[in-house]
C-alpha positions in Angstrom: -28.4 -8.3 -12.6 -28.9 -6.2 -9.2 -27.0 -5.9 -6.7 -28.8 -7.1 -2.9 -26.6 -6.6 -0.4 -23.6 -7.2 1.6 -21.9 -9.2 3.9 -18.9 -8.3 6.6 -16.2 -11.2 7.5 -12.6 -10.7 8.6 -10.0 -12.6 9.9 -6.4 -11.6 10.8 -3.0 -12.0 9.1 -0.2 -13.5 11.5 3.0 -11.5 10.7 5.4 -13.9 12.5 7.0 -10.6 13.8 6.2 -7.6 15.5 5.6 -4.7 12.7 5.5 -0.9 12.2 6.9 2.4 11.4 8.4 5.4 13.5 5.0 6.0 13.9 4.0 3.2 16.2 4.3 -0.7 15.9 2.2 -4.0 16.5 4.3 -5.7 18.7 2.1 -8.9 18.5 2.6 -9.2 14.5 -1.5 -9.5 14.5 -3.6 -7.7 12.1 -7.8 -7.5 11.7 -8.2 -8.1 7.9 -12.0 -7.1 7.0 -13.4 -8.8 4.3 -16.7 -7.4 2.4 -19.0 -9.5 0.5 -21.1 -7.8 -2.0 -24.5 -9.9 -3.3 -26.3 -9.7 -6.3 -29.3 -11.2 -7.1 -27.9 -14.5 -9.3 -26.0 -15.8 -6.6 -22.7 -14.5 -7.5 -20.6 -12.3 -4.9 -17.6 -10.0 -5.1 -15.2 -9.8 -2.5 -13.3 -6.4 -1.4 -10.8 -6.6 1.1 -10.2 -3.2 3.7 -11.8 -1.6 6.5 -15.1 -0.7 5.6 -17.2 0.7 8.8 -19.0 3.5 6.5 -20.3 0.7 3.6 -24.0 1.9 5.5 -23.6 5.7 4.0 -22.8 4.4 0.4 -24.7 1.1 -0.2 -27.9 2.7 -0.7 -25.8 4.8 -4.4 -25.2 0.9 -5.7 -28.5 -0.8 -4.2 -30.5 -2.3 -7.2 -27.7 -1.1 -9.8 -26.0 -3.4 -12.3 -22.7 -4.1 -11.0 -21.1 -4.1 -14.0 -21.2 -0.4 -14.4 -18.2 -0.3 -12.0 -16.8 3.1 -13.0 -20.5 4.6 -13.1 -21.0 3.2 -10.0 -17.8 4.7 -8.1 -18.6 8.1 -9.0 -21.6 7.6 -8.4 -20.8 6.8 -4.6 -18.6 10.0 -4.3 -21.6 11.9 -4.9 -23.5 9.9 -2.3 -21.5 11.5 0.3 -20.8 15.1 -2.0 -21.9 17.0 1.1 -20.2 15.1 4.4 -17.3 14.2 2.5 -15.5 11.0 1.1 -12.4 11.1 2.3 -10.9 9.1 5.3 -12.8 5.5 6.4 -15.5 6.4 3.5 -13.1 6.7 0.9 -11.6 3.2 2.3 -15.0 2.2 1.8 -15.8 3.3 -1.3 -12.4 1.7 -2.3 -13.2 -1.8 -1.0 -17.3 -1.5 -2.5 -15.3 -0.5 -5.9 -12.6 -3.8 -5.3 -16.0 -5.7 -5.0 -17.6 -4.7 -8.0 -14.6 -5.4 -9.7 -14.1 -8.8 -8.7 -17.8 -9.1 -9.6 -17.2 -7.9 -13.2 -14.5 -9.9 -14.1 -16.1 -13.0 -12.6 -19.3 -12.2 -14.8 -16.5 -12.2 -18.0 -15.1 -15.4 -16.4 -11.8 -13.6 -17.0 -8.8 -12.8 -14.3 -9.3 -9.1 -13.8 -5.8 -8.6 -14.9 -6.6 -9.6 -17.7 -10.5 -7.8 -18.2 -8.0 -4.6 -17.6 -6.3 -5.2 -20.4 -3.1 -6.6 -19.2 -0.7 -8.5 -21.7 1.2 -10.5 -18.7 0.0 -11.8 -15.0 3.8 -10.8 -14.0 3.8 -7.4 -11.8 7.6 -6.1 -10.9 7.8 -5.2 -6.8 9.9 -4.5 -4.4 10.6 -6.2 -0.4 8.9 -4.4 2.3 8.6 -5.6 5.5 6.9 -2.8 7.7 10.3 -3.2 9.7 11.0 -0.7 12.0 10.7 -2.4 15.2 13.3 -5.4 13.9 15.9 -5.8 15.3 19.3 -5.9 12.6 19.4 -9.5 13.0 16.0 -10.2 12.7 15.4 -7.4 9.4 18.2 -9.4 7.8 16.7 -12.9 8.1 13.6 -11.1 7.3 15.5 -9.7 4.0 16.8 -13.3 3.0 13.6 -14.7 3.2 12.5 -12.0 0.5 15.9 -12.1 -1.8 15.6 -15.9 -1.9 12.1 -15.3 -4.1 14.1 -13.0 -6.6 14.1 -9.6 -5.2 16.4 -6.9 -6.3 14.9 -3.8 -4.5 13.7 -3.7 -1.1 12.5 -0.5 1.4 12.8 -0.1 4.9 11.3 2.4 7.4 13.3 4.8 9.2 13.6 7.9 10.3 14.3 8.1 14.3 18.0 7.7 13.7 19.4 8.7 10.7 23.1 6.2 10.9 21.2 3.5 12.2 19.0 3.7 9.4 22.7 3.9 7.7 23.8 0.7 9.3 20.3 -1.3 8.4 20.1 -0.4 5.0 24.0 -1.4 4.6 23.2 -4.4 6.1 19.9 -5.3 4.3 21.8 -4.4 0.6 24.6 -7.0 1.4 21.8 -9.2 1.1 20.4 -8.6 -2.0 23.7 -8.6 -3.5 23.1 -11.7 -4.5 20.1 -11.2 -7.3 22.1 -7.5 -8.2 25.2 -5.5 -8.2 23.1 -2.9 -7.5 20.4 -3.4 -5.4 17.5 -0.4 -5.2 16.9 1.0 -1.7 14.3 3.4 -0.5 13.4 4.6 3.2 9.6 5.7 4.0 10.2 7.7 7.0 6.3 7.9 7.4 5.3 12.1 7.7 7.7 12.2 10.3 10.1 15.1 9.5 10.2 18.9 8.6 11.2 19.5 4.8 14.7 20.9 6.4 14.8 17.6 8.7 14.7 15.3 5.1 17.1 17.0 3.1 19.6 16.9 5.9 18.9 13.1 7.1 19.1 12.2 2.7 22.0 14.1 2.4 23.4 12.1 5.1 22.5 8.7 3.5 23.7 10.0 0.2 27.5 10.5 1.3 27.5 6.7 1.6 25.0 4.7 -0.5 23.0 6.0 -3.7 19.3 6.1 -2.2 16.4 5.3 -4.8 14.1 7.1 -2.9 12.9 8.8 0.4 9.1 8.3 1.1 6.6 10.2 2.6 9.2 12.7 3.8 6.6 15.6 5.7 2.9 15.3 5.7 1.1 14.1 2.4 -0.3 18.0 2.2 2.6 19.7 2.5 3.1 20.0 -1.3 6.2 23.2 -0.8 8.1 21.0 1.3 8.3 17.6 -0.7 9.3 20.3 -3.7 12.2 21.7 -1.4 13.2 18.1 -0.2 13.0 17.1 -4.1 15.2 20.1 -5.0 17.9 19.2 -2.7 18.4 15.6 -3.0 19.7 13.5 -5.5 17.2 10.6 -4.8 13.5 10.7 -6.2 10.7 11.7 -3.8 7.9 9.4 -3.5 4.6 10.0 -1.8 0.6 9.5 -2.3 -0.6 6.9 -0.6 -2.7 8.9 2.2 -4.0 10.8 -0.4 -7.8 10.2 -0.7 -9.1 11.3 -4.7 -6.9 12.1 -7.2 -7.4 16.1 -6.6 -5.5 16.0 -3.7 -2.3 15.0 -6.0 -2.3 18.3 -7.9 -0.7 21.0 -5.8 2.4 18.3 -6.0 2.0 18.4 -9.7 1.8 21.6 -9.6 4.5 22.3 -7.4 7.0 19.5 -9.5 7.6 18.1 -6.0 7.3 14.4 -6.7 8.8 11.5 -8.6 6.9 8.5 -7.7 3.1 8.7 -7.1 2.0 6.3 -4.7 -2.1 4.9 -4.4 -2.9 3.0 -1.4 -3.9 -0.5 -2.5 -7.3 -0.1 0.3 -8.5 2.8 -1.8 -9.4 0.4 -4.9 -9.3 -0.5 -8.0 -10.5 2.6 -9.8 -8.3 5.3 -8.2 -5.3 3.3 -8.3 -5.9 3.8 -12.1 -6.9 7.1 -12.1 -4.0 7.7 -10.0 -1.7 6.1 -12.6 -3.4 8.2 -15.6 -2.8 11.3 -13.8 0.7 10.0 -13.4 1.1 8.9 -17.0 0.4 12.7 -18.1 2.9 13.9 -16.0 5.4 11.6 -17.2 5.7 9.9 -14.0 6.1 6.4 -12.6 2.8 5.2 -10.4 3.4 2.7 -7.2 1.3 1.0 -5.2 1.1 0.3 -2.1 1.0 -2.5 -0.7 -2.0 -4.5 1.1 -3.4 -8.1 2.2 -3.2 -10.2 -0.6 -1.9 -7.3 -2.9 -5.7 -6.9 -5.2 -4.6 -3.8 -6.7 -1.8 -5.8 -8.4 -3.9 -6.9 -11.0 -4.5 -3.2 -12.5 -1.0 -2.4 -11.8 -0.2 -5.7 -14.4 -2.2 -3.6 -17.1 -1.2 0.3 -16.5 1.8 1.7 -18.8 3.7 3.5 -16.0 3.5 1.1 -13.5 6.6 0.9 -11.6 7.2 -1.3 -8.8 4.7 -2.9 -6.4 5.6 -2.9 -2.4 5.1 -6.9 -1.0 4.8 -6.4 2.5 4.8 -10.2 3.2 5.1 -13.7 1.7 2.0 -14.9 3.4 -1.6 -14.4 3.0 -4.5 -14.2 5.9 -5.5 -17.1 7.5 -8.8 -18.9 5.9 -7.8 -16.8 2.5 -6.2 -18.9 -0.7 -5.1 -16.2 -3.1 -4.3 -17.2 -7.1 -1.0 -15.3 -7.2 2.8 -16.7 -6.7 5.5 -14.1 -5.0 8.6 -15.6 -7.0 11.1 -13.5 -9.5 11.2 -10.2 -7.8 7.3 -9.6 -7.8 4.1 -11.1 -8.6 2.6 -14.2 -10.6 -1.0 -13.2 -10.8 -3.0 -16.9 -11.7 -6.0 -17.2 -14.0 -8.9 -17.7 -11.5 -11.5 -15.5 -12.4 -12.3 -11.9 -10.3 -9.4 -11.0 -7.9 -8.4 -14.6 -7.5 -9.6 -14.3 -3.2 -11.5 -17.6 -2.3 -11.9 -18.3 1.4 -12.9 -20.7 3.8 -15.6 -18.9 5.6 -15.3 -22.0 8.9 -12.0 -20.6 9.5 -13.1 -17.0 9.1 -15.6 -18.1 11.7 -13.1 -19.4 14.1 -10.7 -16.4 13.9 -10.4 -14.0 17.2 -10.8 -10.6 17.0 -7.3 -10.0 18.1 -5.9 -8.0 15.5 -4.0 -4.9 17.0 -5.6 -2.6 14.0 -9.2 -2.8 15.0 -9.5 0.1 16.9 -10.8 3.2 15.5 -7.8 4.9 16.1 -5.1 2.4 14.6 -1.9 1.5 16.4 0.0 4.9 15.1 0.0 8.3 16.9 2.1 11.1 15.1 5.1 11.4 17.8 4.9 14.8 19.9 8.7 15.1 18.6 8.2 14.7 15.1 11.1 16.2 12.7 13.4 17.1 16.1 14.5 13.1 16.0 17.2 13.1 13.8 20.3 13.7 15.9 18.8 12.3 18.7 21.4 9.8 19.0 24.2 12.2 18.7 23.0 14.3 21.4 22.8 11.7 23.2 26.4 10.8 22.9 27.3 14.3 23.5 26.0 14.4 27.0 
């Protein structure tokens, strides 16, 4: 078996709500959602989901090669590019080639890839995330129903303009989840927008009223002294990662003891999310991913040791997709369809606009000029 070639499609996921961190939002609540398509030479295809614009520079590493030799074959495309680089859009690439080749592999073992990986159970534990920020209370509280009516006991909301209205929303949001615990688990993902000072003061604040599971992505993913000082000072864990592009950029924080959680980006693959998770597992630590369209990465999460909790950004799936999971229970149902479990109708795909608000090279998000001065905006504010 060779692999031939590869095919683009994409379509969009329809939020129902504008989305987005302190960061920048998508007030339309319309997403691109890329699909690759890789080819072998006896008709059967894997399917990677993820933006993919480099897949040019690395196809020639896997051209002619035996999918199956998936691990090979990821390595093998991170030398391709050893002297340009593989981090940014060709690491996502690499990361949605490698998703391919493992929904190729398993549908060659007519197996579920959860369960090629080695998993015991389809079920994966996660957590309600919404990609909220631009919600109004109201609306991030129906939002949160929506999700504690399917089971969940832990949820995470973005923050980190104004630290008591984060306060208030997070107040708000655990009175829902009440319901499925006495004691709901909270996090905030404040996106890279603070100084290590900035966190420890806005946690701090939170702390005095509700018991915080964790802050993430407190400073910027490099800043390996500062997520140390902010984990020092804190009572709640410190959870970051999912920016990181190859599981060398993980060790200064290792070696600085200045996480809790590691976090993988679910469009970086398959492979590093468990090589991620191994790296973890020495360290003692939990592993997290984050989540993505359809939630692929799920299905190695369902058969790592130190897996933790997986984020579920929506209950919906892209239009002209039908994915073989169920959200229900607090987390995931993965089915038994063989591969990732991604069929789609490629008419609809066909019929889709390109109207998705992250097709741009650029991305909807643009680091504020007033990053880590935000906190007490509100209160100066009130002072003047």
């Amino acid at each position: 078996m060779k692999i031939t070639g590869w095919r683009t499609l994409k379509t969009v996921h329809r939020w129902g709500r504008p989305i987005g961190d302190v960061n920048g939002t998508v007030e339309s609540g319309v997403t691109e959602v890329p699909l690759l398509i890789l080819e072998t030479d006896e008709g059967v295809s894997g399917v990677g989901l993820g933006g993919h614009a480099d897949i040019a520079r690395i196809f020639p590493a896997i051209e002619g090669e035996d999918p199956r030799a998936v691990t090979a074959l990821y390595d093998r495309m991170q030398s391709w590019v050893f002297k340009s680089g593989h981090a940014g859009s060709v690491f996502g690439a690499i990361g949605v080639v490698d998703m391919a080749l493992w929904d190729l592999k398993a549908k060659l073992a007519n197996q579920p890839l959860w369960r090629l990986l080695g998993a015991r159970q389809p079920f994966v534990p996660g957590y309600a995330s919404g990609l909220d920020f631009p919600l109004s209370l109201e609306e991030l509280v129906n939002l949160h129903r929506r999700f504690a009516e399917r089971g969940f006991s832990a949820f995470k909301l973005k923050g980190g303009l104004d630290v008591e209205q984060d306060i208030e929303r997070l107040r708000a949001v655990r009175e829902v989840y009440l319901r499925n615990s006495p004691s709901p688990a909270m996090m905030i993902d404040v996106n890279e927008s603070m100084s290590a000072k900035q966190a420890v003061r806005y946690v701090r604040r939170i702390e005095e009223t509700l018991d915080l599971t964790w802050i993430e992505e407190p400073v910027r993913r490099w800043d390996a002294a500062g997520h140390a000082l902010i984990r020092q000072q804190t009572n709640c864990a410190v959870a970051t990662g999912e920016n990181l592009t190859g599981i060398e950029q993980f060790q200064p924080l290792l070696r600085e003891h200045a996480v809790d959680v590691l976090q993988a980006g679910m469009c970086w693959g398959i492979s590093h999310f468990l090589r991620v998770a191994n790296l973890a597992h020495a360290f003692s630590l939990p592993v997290s991913p984050v989540g993505y369209n359809a939630n692929p990465v799920a299905h190695a999460a369902a058969a790592v040791p130190n897996h933790m909790s997986c984020e579920i950004q929506d209950l919906s799936f892209p239009l002209g997709l039908h994915v073989d999971q169920r959200i229900e229970n607090g987390g995931i149902m993965l089915g038994n369809t063989p591969g990732l479990g991604i069929t789609f109708d490629e008419t609809t795909l066909a019929q889709q606009l390109n109207e998705g608000s992250w097709t741009l090279p650029q991305g909807p998000h643009v680091r504020p000029e007033r990053a880590g001065l935000r906190l007490s905006l509100r209160a100066a504010q009130n002072n003047e």
